[in-house]
VOKERO-183162 format. One line per field, with one value per residue: x, y, z of N, C-alpha, C, CB in turn; residue number from 1. Coordinates in nm, 2 decimals, padded with zeros to 4 digits. Glycine has a CB too. Example, Ala and Ser with C-alpha at 12.3 -4.5 7.8 and 13.67 -1.06 7.14 Angstrom:
BEGIN
n_xx	c(01.32 / 01.28)
n_yy	c(-00.57 / -00.22)
n_zz	c(00.78 / 00.71)
ca_xx	c(01.23 / 01.37)
ca_yy	c(-00.45 / -00.11)
ca_zz	c(00.78 / 00.71)
c_xx	c(01.32 / 01.29)
c_yy	c(-00.33 / 00.00)
c_zz	c(00.78 / 00.79)
cb_xx	c(01.13 / 01.41)
cb_yy	c(-00.45 / -00.06)
cb_zz	c(00.90 / 00.57)
zati	c(1 / 2)
//
This chain:
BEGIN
n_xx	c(15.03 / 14.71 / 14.56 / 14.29 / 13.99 / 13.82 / 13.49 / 13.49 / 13.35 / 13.36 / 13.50 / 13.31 / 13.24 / 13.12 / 12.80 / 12.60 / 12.32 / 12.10 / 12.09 / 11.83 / 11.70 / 11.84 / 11.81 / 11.57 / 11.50 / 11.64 / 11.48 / 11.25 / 11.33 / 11.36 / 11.20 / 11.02 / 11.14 / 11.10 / 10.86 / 10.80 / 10.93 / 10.84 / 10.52 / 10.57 / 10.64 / 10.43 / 10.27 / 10.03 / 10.04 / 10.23 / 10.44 / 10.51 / 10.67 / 10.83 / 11.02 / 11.13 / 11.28 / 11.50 / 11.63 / 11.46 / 11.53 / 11.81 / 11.78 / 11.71 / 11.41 / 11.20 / 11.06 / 10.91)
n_yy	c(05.86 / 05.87 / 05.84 / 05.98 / 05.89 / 06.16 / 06.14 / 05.86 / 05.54 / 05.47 / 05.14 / 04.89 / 04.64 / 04.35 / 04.39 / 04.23 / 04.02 / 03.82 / 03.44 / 03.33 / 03.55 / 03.61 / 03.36 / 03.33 / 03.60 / 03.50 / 03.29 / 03.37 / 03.55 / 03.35 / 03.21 / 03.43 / 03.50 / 03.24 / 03.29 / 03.45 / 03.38 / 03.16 / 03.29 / 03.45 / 03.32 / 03.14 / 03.33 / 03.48 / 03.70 / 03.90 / 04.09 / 04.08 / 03.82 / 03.85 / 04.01 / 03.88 / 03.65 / 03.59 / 03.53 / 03.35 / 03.15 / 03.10 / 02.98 / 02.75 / 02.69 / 02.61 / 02.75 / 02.77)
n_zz	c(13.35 / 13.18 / 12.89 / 12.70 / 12.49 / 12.27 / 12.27 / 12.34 / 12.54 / 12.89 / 13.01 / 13.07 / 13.11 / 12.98 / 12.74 / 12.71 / 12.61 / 12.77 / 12.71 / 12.68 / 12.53 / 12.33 / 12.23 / 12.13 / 11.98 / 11.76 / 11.66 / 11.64 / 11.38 / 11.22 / 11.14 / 11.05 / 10.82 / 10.68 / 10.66 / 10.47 / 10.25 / 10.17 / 10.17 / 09.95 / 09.75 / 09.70 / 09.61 / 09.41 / 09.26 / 09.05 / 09.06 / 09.35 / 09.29 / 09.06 / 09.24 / 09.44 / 09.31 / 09.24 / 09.46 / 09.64 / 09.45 / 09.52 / 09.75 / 09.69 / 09.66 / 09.41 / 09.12 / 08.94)
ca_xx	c(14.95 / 14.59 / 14.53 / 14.15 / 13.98 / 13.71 / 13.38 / 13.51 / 13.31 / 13.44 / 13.48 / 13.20 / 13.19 / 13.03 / 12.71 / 12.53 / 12.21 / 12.05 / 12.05 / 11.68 / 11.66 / 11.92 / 11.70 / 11.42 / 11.53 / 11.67 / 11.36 / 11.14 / 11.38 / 11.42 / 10.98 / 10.96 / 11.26 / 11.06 / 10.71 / 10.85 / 11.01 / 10.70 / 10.44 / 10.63 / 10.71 / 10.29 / 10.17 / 10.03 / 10.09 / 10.34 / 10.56 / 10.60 / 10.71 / 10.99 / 11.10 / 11.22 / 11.30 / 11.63 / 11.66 / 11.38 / 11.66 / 11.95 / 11.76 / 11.68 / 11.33 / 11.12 / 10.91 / 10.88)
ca_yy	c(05.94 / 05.83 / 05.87 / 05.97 / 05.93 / 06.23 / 06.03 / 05.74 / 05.52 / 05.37 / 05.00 / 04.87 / 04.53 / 04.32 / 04.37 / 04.07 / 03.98 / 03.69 / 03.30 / 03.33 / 03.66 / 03.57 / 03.24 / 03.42 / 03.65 / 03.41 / 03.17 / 03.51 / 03.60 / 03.20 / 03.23 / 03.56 / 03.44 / 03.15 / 03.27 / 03.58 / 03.32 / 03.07 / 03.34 / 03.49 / 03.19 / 03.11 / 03.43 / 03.48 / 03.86 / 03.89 / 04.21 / 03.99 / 03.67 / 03.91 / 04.05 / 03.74 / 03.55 / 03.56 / 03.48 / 03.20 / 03.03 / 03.06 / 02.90 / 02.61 / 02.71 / 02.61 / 02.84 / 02.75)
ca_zz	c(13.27 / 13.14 / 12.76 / 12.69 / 12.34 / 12.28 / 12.25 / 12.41 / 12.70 / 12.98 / 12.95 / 13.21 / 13.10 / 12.84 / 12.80 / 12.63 / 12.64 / 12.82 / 12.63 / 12.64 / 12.48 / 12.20 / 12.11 / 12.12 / 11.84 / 11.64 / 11.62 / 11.56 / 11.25 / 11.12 / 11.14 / 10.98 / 10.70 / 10.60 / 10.64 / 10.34 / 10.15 / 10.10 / 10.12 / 09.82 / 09.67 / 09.67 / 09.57 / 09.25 / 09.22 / 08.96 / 09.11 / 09.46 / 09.27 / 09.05 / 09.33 / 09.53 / 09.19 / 09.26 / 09.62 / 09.59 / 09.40 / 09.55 / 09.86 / 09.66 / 09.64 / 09.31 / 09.18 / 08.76)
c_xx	c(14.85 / 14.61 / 14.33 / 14.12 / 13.83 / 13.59 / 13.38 / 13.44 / 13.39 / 13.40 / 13.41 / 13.15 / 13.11 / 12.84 / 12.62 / 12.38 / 12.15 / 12.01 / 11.93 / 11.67 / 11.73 / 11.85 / 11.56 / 11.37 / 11.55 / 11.56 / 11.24 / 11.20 / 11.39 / 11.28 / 10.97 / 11.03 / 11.16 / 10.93 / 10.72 / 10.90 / 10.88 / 10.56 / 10.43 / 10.61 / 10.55 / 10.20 / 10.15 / 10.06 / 10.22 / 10.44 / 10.61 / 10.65 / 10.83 / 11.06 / 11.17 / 11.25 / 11.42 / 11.72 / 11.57 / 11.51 / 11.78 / 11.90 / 11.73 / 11.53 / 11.23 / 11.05 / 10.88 / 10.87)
c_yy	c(05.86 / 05.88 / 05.89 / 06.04 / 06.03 / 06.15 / 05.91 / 05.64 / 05.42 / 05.23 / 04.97 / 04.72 / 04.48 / 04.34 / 04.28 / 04.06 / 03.78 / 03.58 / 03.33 / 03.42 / 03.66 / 03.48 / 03.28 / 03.50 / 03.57 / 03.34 / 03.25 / 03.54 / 03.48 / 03.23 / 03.34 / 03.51 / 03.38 / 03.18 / 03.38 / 03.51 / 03.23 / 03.21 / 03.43 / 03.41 / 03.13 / 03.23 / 03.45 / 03.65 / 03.83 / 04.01 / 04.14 / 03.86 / 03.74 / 03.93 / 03.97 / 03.68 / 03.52 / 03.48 / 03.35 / 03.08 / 02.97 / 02.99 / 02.76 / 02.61 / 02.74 / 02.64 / 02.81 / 02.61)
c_zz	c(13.19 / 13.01 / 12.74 / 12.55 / 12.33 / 12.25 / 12.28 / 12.53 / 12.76 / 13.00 / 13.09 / 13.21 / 13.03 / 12.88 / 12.65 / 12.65 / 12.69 / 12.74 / 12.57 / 12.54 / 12.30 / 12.12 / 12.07 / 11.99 / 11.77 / 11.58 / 11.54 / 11.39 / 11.20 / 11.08 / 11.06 / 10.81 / 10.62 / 10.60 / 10.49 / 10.25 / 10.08 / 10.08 / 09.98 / 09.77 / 09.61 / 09.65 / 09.41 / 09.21 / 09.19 / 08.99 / 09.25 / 09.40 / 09.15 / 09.09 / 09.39 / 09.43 / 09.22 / 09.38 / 09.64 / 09.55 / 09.41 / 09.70 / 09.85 / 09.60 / 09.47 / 09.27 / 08.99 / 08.77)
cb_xx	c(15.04 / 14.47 / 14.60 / 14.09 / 13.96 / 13.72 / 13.34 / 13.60 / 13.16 / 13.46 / 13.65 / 13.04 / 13.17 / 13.07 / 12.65 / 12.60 / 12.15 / 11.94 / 12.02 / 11.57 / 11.70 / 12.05 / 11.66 / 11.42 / 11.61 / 11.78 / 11.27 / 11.17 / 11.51 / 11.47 / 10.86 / 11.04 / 11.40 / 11.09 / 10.60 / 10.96 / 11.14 / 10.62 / 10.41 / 10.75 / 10.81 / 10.23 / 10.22 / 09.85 / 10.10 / 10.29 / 10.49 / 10.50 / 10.56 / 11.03 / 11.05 / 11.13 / 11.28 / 11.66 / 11.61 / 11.28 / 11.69 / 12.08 / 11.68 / 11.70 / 11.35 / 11.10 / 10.93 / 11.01)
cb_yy	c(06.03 / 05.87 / 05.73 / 06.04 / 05.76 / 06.33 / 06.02 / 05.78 / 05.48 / 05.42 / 04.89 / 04.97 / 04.50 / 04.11 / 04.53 / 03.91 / 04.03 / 03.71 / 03.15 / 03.38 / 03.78 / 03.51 / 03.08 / 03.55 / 03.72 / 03.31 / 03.09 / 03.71 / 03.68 / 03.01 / 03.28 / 03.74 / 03.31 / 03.01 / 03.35 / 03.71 / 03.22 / 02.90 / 03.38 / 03.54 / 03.07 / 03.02 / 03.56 / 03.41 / 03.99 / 03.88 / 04.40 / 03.95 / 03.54 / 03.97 / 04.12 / 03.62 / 03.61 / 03.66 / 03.61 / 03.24 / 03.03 / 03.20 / 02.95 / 02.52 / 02.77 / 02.58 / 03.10 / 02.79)
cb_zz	c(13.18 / 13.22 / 12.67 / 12.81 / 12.24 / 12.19 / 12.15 / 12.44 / 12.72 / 13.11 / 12.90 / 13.20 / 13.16 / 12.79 / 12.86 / 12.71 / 12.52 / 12.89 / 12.71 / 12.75 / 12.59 / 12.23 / 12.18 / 12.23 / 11.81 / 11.68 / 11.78 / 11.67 / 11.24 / 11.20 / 11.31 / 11.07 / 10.74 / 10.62 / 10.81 / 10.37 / 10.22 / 10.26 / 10.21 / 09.79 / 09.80 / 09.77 / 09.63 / 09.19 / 09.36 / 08.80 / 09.13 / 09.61 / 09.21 / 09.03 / 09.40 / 09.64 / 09.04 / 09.25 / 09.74 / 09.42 / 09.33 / 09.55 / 09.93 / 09.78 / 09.72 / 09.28 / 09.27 / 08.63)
zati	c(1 / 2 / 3 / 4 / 5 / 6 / 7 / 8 / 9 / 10 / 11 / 12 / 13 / 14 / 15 / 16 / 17 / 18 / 19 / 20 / 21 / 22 / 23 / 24 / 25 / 26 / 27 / 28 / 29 / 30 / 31 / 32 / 33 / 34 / 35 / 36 / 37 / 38 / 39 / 40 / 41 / 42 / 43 / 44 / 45 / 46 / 47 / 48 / 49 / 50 / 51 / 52 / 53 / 54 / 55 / 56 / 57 / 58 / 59 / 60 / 61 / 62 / 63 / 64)
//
């Protein structure tokens, strides 16, 4: 006797994405990270340089 969960799918095997496609993202989101961190970080608008004030610093990033 089978047990079947309502909304359940049938297990079909991992589905992963391809090396490439994994480093791919990652390098896109490391680039996007640090391009939002420094272009904050060198802006002179005083409501984008509050807003990251906090995170700025806990990355090490000197902004006073």
């Amino acid at each position: 006797m089978q047990t079947h969960v309502i909304g359940s799918r049938p297990a079909t095997g991992s589905q992963t994405l391809p090396r490439s496609d994994t480093l791919a993202a990652a390098v896109f989101a490391a680039l996007l990270g640090a391009f939002v961190i420094w272009a904050v970080g060198f802006s002179h608008i005083d409501i984008a340089h509050n807003a990251a004030h906090d995170t700025r610093h806990s990355t090490g990033f000197p902004c006073h």
